[in-house]
Steps between C-alpha positions, in 0.01 A plus 500: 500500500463387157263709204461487138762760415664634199669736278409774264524866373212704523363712249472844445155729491555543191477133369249479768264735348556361141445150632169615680394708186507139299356267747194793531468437071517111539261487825291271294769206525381258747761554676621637863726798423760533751484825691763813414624392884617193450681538143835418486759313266642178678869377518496260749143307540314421789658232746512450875732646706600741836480846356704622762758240406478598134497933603827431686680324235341715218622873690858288413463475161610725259426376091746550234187637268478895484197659434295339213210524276230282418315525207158326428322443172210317568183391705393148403402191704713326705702261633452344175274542204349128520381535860414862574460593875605831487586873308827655535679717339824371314861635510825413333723291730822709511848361643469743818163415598590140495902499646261704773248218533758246537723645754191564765442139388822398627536693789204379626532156402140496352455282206490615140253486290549276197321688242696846392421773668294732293402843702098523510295760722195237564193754474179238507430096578187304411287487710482113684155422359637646144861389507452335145324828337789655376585436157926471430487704181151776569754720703793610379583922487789685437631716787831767488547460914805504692628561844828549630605236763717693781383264805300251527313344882418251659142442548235289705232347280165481707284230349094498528219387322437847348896515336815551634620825648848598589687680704867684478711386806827672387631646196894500356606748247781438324835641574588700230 
């Protein structure tokens, strides 16, 4: 059976809390924040496919990254400044996160993306009726966050009219 899978690290409480403590100060944004739950840093976007199929060949894998931080430096709107349909918060691309990104990409013969991969923690979208209410430039705030990537899982995305929710299937730490 085929659902709207993908792959991602999740966050810590820590970057939880911080993130919650911001979107609490911004609740005036007509936005929908995303909820502490469901915040997570993607590596692999949403496609179709078997998740049993893709938990089998995952629990096979083992990545040539180690243990790796992630720094971010900013919220601002996003994907792009021109048309705004989101917040997330920035990071600096580094060469693990991405040789990480494109082996899963490979192993699982999913497409990649054309754009560069730039790590982002999406934390709000517009809302449909708003969707052109965000401004490129209004929102843009420095942040000193990080995480430190050590696994990352593979998780169902659960669409519905009120947002998306998602759900961990399996999780693969790293060998180290």
């Amino acid at each position: 059976m085929k659902q709207r899978i993908f792959l991602a690290t999740t966050l810590p409480g820590t970057l939880k809390r911080s993130i919650a403590r911001w979107q609490q100060n911004h609740r005036d944004l007509p936005v929908r924040f995303i909820a502490p739950k469901n915040l997570h840093l993607t590596l692999v976007p949403p496609w179709y496919g078997n998740a049993k199929k893709v938990m089998k060949l995952l629990k096979t894998y083992i990545p040539a990254a180690k243990p790796f931080l992630v720094k971010f430096n900013r919220i601002v709107p996003g994907p792009t400044l021109t048309r705004p349909r989101l917040i997330w918060i920035e990071g600096k691309a580094s060469k693990q996160a991405g040789m990480l990104k494109k082996e899963l990409e490979q192993l699982l013969k999913v497409k990649a993306e054309k754009r560069a991969f730039v790590p982002h923690i999406t934390i709000a979208r517009t809302k449909p009726k708003d969707k052109n209410s965000l401004c490129g430039g209004c929102i843009a705030e420095p942040v000193s966050w990080s995480i430190q990537i050590a696994s990352f899982s593979l998780l169902a995305s659960h669409l519905s009219p009120k947002g998306a929710s998602y759900e961990v299937l399996a999780t693969f730490p790293f060998v180290v």
